[in-house]
C-alpha positions as CSV (number, residue, x, y, z in Angstrom):
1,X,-1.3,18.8,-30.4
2,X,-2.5,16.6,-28.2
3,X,-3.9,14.4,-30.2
4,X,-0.8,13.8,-32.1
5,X,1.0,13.1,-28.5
6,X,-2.0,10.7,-27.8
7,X,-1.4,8.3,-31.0
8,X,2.4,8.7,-30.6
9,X,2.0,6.8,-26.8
10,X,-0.4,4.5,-28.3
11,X,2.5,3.8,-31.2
12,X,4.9,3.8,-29.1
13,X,3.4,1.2,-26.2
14,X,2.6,-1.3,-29.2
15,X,6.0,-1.0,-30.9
16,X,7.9,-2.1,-27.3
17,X,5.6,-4.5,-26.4
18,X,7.0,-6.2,-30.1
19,X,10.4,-5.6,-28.9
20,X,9.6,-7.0,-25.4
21,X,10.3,-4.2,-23.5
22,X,7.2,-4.6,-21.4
23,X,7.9,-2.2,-18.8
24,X,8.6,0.5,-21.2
25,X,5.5,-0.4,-23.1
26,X,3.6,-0.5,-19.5
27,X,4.5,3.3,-18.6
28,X,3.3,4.5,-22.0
29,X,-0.1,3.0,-22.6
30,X,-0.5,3.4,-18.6
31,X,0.1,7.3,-19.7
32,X,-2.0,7.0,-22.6
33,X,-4.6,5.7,-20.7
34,X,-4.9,7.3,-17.5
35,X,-8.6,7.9,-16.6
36,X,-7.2,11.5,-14.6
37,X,-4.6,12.1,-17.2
38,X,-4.1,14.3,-20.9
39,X,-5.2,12.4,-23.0
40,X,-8.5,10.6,-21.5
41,X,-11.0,12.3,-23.9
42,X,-9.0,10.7,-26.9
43,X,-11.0,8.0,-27.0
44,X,-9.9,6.9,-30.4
45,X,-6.3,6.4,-29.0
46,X,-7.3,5.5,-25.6
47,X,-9.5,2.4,-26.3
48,X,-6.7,0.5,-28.3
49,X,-4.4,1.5,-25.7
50,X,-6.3,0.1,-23.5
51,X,-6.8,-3.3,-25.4
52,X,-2.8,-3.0,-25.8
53,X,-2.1,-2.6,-21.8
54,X,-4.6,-6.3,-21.8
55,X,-2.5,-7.5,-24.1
56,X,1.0,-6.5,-21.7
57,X,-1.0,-7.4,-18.7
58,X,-1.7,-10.9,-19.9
59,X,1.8,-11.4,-21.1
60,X,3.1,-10.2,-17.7
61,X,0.5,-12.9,-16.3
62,X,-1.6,-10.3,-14.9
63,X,-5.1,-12.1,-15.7
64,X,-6.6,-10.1,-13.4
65,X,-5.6,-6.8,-14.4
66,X,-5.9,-8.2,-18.0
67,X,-9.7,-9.1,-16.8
68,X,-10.2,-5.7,-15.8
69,X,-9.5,-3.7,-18.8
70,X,-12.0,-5.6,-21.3
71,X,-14.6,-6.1,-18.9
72,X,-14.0,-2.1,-19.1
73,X,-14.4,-2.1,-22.6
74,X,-17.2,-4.0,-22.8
75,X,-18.9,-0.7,-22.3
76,X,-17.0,1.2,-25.5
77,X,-19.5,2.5,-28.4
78,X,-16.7,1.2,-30.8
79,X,-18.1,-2.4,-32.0
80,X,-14.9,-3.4,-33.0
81,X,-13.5,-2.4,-29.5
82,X,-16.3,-4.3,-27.4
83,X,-16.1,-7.9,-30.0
84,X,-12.5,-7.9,-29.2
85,X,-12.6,-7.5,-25.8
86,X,-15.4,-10.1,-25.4
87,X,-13.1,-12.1,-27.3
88,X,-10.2,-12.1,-25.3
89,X,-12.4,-12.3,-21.9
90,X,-13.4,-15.5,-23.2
91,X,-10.0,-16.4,-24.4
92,X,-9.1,-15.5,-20.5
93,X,-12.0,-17.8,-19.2
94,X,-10.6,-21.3,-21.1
């Protein structure tokens, strides 16, 4: 199922970035999270993803690719998606 493969990248993409092995973690959450790709209508696996690729981009010092994924998800209907990326866009902004 695809949903199954959608929470297994999302998994997956967290666990490396733990080990450090950002560019491994890059290429899965960027799969996970492809607007054109499998697994864009998983929502519930796509927004963390999304808030985990932030979290690589900024630890790559990629501000402004970190920048452009939670001003993205400002626009999420998931409350607890939108506080924390208004969070760290203001953690980005000190």
């Amino acid at each position: 199922k695809d949903d199954i493969a959608a929470e297994a990248l999302l998994f997956r993409g967290k666990l490396l970035t733990e080990v450090n092995d950002l560019s491994g973690s890059l290429a899965e959450l960027r799969r996970l999270t492809d607007p054109e790709g499998d697994f864009k209508d998983f929502v519930e696996y796509v927004e963390p993803g999304l808030l985990a690729l932030g979290t690589v981009y900024e630890r790559l010092t990629n501000v402004a690719a970190a920048r452009d994924i939670y001003t993205q998800l400002l626009q999420s209907l998931d409350e607890s998606i939108k506080a924390e990326a208004d969070a760290r866009l203001k953690k980005l902004k000190k």
